[in-house]
C-alpha positions as CSV (number, residue, x, y, z in Angstrom):
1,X,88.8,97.0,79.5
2,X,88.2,100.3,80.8
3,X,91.2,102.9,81.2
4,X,90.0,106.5,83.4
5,X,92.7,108.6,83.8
6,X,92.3,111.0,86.4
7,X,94.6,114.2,85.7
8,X,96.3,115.6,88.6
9,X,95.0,119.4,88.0
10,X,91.1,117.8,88.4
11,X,92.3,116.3,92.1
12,X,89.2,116.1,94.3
13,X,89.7,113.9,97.4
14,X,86.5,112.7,98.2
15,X,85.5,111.9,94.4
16,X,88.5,110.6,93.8
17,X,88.0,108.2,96.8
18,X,84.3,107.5,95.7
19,X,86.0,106.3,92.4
20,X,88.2,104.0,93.9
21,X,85.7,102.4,96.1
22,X,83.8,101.0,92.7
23,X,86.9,100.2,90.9
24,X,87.9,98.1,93.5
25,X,84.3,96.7,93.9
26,X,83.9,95.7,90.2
27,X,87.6,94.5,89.5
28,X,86.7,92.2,92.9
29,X,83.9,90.8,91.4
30,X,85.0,90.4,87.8
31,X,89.3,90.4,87.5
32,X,90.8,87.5,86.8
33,X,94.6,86.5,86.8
34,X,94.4,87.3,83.1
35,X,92.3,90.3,82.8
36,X,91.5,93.3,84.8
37,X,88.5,95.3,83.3
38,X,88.9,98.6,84.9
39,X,91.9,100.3,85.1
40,X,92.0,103.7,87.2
41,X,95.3,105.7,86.9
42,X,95.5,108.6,89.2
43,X,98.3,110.2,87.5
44,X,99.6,112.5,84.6
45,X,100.8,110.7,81.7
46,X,103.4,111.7,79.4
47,X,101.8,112.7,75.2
48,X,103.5,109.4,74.0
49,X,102.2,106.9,76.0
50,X,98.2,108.8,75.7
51,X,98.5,109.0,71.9
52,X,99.1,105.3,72.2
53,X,96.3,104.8,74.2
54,X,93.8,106.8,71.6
55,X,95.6,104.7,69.0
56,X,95.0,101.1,70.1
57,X,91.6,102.2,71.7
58,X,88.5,100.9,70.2
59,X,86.1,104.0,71.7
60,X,86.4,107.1,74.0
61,X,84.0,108.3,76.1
62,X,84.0,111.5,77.5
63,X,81.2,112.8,79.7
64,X,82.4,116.6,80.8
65,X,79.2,118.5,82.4
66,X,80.5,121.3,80.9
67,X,83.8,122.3,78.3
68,X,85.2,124.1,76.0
69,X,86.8,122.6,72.9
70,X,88.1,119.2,74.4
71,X,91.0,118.6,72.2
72,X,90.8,115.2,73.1
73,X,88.2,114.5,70.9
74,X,89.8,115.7,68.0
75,X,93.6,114.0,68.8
76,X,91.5,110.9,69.5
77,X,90.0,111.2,65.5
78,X,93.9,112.1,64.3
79,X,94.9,108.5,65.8
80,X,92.3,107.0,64.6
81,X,93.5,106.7,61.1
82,X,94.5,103.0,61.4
83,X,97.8,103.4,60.1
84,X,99.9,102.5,63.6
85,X,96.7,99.8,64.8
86,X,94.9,97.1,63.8
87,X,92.2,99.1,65.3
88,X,90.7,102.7,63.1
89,X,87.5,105.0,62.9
90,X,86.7,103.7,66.7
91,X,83.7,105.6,67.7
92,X,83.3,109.1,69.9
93,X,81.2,109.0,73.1
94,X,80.8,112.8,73.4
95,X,79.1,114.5,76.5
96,X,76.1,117.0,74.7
97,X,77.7,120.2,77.1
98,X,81.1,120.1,75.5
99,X,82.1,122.4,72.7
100,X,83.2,120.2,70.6
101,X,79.7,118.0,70.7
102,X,78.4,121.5,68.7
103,X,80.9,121.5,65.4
104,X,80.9,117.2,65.4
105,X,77.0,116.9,65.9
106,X,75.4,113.6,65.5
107,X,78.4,112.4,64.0
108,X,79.4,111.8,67.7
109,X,77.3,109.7,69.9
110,X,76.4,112.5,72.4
111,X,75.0,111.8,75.9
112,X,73.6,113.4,78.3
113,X,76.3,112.9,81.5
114,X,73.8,112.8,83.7
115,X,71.7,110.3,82.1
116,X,73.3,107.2,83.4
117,X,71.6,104.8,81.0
118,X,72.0,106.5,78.2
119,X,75.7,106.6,78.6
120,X,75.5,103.0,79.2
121,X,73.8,102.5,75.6
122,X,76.2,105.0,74.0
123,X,78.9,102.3,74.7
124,X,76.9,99.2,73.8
125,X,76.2,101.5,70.6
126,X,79.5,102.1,69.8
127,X,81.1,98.9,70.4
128,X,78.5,96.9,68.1
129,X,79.5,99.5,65.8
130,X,79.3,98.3,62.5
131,X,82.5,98.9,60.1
132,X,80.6,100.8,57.1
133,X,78.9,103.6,60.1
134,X,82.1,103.8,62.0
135,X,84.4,104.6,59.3
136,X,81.4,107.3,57.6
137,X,81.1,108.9,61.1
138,X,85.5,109.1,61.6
139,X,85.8,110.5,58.0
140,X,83.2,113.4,58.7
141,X,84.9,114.0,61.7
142,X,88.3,114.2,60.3
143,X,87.2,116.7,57.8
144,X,86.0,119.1,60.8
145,X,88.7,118.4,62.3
146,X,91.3,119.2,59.3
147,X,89.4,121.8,58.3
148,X,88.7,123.9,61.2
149,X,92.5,125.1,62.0
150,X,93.6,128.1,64.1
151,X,94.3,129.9,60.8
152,X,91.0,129.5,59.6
153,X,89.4,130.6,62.7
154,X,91.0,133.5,63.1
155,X,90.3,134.6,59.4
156,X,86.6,133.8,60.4
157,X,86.3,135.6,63.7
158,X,88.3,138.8,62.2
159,X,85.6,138.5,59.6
160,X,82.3,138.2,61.4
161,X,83.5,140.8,64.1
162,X,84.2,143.0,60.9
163,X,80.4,142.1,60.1
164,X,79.1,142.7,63.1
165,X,80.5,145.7,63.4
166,X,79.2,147.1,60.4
167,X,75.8,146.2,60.6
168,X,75.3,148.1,64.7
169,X,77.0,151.1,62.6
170,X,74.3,151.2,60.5
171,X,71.7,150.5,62.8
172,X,73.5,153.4,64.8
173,X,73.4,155.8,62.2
174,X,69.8,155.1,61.4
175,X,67.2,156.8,63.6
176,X,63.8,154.3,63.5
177,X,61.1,156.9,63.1
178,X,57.9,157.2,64.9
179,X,55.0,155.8,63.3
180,X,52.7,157.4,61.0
181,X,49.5,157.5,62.2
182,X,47.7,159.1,59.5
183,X,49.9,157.1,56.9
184,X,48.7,153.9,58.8
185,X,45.3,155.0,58.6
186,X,44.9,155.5,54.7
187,X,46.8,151.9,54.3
188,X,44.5,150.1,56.1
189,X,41.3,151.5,55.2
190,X,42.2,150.5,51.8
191,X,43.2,147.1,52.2
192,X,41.2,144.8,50.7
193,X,42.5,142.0,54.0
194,X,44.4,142.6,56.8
195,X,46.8,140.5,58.9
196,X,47.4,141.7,62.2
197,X,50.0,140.4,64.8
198,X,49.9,141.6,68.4
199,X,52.4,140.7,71.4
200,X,51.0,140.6,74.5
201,X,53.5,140.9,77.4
202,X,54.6,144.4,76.9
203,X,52.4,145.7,74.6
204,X,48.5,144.9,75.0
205,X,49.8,144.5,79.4
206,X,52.3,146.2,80.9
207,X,55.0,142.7,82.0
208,X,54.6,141.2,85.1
209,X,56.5,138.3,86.2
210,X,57.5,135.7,83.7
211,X,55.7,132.9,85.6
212,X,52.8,135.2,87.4
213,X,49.6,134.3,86.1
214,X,47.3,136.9,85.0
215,X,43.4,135.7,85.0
216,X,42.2,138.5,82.6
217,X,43.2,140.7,80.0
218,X,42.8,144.5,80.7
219,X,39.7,145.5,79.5
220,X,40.9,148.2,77.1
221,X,43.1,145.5,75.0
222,X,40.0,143.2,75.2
223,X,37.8,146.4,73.4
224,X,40.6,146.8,71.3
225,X,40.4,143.3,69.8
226,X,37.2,143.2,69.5
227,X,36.6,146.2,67.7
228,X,39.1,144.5,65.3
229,X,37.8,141.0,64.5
230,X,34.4,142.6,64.2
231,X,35.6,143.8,60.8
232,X,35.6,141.1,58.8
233,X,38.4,142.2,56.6
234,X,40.4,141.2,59.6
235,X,42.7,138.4,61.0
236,X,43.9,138.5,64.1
237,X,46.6,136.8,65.6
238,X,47.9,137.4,69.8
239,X,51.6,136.1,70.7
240,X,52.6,135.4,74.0
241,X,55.7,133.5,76.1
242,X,52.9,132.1,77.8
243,X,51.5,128.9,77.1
244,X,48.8,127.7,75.7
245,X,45.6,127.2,78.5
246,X,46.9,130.2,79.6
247,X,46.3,132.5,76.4
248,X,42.8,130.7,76.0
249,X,42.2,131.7,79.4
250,X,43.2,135.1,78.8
251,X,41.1,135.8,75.5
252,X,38.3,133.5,76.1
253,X,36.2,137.1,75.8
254,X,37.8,137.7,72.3
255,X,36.2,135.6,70.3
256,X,37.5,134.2,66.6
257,X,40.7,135.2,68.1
258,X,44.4,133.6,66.5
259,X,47.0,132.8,69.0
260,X,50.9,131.8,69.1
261,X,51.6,130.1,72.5
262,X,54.9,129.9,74.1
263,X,57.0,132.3,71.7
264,X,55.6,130.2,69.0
265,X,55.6,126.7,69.7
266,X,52.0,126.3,69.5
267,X,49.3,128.2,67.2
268,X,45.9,128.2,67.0
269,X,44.3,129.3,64.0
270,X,40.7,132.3,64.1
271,X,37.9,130.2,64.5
272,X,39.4,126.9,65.7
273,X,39.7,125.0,68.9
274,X,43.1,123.0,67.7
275,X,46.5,124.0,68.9
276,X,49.5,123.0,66.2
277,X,52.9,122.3,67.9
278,X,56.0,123.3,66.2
279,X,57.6,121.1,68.5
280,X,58.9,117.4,68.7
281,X,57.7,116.7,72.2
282,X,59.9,113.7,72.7
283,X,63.1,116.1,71.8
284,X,61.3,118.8,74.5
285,X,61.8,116.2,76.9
286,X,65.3,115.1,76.1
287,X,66.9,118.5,76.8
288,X,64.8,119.5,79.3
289,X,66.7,117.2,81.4
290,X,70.0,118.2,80.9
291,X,68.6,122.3,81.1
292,X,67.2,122.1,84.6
293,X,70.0,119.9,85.9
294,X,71.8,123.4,84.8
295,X,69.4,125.7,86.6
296,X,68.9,124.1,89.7
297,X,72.6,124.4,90.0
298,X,71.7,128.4,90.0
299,X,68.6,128.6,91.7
300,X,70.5,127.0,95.1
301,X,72.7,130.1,94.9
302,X,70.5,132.7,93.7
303,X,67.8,132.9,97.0
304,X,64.0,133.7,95.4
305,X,64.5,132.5,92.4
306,X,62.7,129.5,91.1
307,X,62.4,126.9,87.8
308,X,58.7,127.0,85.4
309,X,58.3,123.7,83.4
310,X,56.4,125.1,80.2
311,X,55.4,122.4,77.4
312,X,58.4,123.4,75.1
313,X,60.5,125.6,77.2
314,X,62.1,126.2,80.8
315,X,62.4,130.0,82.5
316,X,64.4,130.7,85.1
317,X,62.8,133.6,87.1
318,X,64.7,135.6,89.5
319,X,62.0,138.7,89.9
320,X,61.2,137.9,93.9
321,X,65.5,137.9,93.9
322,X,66.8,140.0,97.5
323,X,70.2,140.7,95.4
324,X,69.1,142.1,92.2
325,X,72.1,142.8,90.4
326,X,73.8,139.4,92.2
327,X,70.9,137.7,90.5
328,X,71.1,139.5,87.1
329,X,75.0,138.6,86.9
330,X,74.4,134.7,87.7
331,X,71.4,135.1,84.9
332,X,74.2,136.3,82.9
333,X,76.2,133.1,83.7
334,X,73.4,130.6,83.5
335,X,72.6,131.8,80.1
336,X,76.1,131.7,78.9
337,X,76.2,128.0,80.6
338,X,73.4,127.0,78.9
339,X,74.2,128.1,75.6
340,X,77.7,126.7,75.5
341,X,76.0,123.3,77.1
342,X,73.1,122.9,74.9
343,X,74.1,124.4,71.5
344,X,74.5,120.8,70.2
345,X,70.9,120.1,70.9
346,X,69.7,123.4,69.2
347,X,68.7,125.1,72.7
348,X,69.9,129.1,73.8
349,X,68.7,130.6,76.8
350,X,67.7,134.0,76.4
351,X,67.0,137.2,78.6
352,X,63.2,138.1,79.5
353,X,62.3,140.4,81.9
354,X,63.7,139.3,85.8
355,X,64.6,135.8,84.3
356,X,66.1,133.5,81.7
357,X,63.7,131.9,78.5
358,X,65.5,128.7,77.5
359,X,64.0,127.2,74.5
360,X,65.0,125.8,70.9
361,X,66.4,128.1,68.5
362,X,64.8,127.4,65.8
363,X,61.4,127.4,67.3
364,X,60.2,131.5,67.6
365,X,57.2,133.1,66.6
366,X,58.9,134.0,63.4
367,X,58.4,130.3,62.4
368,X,55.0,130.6,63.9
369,X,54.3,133.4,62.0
370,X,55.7,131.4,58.8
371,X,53.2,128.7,59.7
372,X,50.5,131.6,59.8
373,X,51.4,132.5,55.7
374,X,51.6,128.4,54.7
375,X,47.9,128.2,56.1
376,X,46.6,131.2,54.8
377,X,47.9,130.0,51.4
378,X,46.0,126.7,51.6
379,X,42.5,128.5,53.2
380,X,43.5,130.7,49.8
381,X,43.2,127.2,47.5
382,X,40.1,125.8,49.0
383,X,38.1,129.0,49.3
384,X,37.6,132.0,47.4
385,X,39.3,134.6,49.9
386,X,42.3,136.5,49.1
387,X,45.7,136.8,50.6
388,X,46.0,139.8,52.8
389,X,47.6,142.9,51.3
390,X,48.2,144.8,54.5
391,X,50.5,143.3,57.2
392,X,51.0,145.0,60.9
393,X,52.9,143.2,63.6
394,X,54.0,145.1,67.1
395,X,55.9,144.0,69.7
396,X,58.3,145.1,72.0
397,X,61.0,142.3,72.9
398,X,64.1,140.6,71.2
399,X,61.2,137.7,70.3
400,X,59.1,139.7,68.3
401,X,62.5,140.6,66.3
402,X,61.8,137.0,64.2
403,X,58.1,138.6,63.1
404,X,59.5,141.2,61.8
405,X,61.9,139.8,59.7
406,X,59.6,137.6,58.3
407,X,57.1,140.4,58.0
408,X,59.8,142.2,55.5
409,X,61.0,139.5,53.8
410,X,57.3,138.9,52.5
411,X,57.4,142.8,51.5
412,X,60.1,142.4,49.5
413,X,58.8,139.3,48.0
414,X,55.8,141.1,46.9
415,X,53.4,138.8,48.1
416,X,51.7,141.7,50.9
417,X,51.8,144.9,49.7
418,X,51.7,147.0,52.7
419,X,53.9,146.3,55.7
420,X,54.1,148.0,58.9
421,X,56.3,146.7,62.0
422,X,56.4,148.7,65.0
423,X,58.1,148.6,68.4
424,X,57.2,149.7,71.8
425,X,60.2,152.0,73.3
426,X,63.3,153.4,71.7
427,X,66.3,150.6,71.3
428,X,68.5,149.1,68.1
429,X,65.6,146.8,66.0
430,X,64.1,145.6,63.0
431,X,61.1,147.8,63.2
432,X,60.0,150.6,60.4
433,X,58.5,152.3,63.3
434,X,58.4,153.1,67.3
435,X,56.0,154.1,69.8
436,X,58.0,155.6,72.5
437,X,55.1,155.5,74.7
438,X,54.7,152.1,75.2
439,X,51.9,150.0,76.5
440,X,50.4,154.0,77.9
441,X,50.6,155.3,74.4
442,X,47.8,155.6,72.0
């Protein structure tokens, strides 16, 4: 049997006739004078008779498109306890844009609620259930649920705000200084090996549109690089947002060349022809779904704006946009959709130039760059070439943020011994250096 209870503060007419019209056509086709297998209450209920309901239940199922913290979920795991039923630890069905699908994970069945068959093996799933993974998944639940109170969160909001706080103070406070040119110089003319990371949109090109693209590279960056990789002492490596036939497109005059695709999905190596994903393709596509479900509910209402399918991520571009800032405040709430929706599958969106960049979180080129140091390490073994002991990434955007993090971390590990990070423009970053000139500066 299957109880939906349709509260009177969600009424909408025509659904809520659509509904009827396939209760009536399944209980017509399956009801017998002892059993009706789909019950559909249009009606508030009082708390005592629903607690009962979660208590004798074997599974609930709930398939928001987007929410909060649905306390459901977690007064369905209180009544689970199988002290008042016969029946305990039944499993959660758990749509994957709810809040709560975030803090109970995989512990939950999550579904995409647009994905009618997988909702339809979420409940197969969960009501051939084994006892042993039913009661594990309830008891991990019910310790997030205990756990996480009001009291707690409070403490731990007051806490990070306090943290937060203190660390844009500092950043406040300190000035980033313009970098040293000659102090640059005398570090890299004696290194031994260089590693040098370069964005591209901002820095080697001034930014176009995210999805615009651009057949060459300007001729000055191409010169640039060049002069570079000519010096054997060198390693180069380009990152982009863009993906990966494009960069090879765009550098095919640069050659022995290292690139990071698509904000560091995909790398290829100097001197190779192989691209190495970062990615679990098969998870690409499982979000993806759900993510431009999400957009196209924004591109209707923002006019000129459009979806790009990359391999690994999805942009929303607004740059041919008539209403600028109406389009820049939807971008706003698209993001914040997005990120409340898809935190449970590991996915933010996050602002680019005259659009959105939704991707996985913990796919950036920082890990990129981290896969950079792991193969150096191994050429390093095999060959008789050193590590590098002069580092230099610029970028310009909140991407290349993740380089340079990594870039000081290995500083302070000891393992380079010369580490310079610079941004383009003046704003709050993890940079030892600016150019304020930009892409125009020398």
């Amino acid at each position: 049997m299957l109880i939906q209870i349709a509260i009177s503060s969600a009424e909408d007419p025509d659904l809520s006739a659509t509904v009827a019209d396939i209760v009536t056509r399944v209980n017509s086709t399956h009801s017998t004078l002892a059993h009706q297998p789909l019950v559909f209450l249009k009606q508030d209920i009082d708390f005592s008779p629903y607690m009962a309901l979660l208590t004798v239940a074997e599974c609930l199922m709930i398939t928001s498109l987007r929410e909060g913290m649905n306390l459901t979920s977690h007064e369905w795991i209180l009544c689970q306890d199988g002290k008042l039923s016969e029946n305990k630890y039944g499993p959660l069905i758990l749509s994957e844009f709810t809040g709560s699908a975030t803090i109970f994970g995989q512990n939950a069945l999550l579904v995409n609620p647009w994905h009618y068959s997988m909702c339809a093996g979420a409940i197969k799933q969960a009501l051939d259930m084994g006892p042993e993974e039913r009661e594990k998944r309830w008891r991990a639940m019910y310790g997030v649920v205990v756990g996480q109170s009001a009291v707690r969160w409070y403490e731990q909001y007051l806490k990070d705000l306090e943290h937060a706080w203190k660390e844009h103070r500092v950043r406040d406070s300190t000035a980033v200084p313009r970098l040293s040119i000659s102090g640059t110089r005398s570090k890299y003319q004696k290194a031994k090996r260089r590693l040098i990371i370069l964005d591209y949109e901002g820095t080697l090109a001034s930014w176009g549109s995210p999805t615009d693209i651009i057949l060459t590279t300007p001729k000055r960056s191409i010169d640039v690089l060049n002069d570079l990789i000519d010096d054997k002492k060198n390693i180069v490596y380009v990152m982009s947002s863009r993906m990966p036939e494009e960069m090879e497109r765009l550098f095919s005059q640069v050659s022995g060349i290292g690139l990071i695709a698509e904000n560091g999905s995909f790398v290829m190596d100097p001197g190779t022809d192989e691209w190495q994903e970062l990615i679990d393709p098969e998870h690409v596509e499982s979000w993806k779904k759900g993510v431009q479900s999400i957009l196209e509910y924004y591109v209707e209402r923002v006019e000129g704006s459009r979806i790009e399918v990359r391999h690994s991520s999805v942009i929303f571009d607004y740059s041919d946009a008539e209403d600028r800032p109406g389009a820049f405040k939807s971008a706003g709430e698209c993001a914040n959709h997005i990120n409340d929706a898809c935190s449970g599958q590991n996915v933010n969106a996050i602002p680019i130039e005259d659009g959105l960049y939704i991707s996985e979180i913990d796919i950036n080129k920082g890990a990129a760059a981290e896969l950079i140091t792991e193969n150096l390490e191994k050429l390093v073994q095999t060959k008789s070439v050193s590590l590098p002991d002069f580092l230099m990434v610029v970028g310009d955007s909140r991407e290349d943020e993740y380089v340079f993090n990594w870039a000081h971390k290995l500083e302070k590990a000891g393992k380079i011994r010369d580490v310079i990070t610079v941004t383009l423009g003046a704003r709050s970053t993890e940079a030892s250096a600016t150019l304020t000139q930009g892409v125009t500066g020398k």
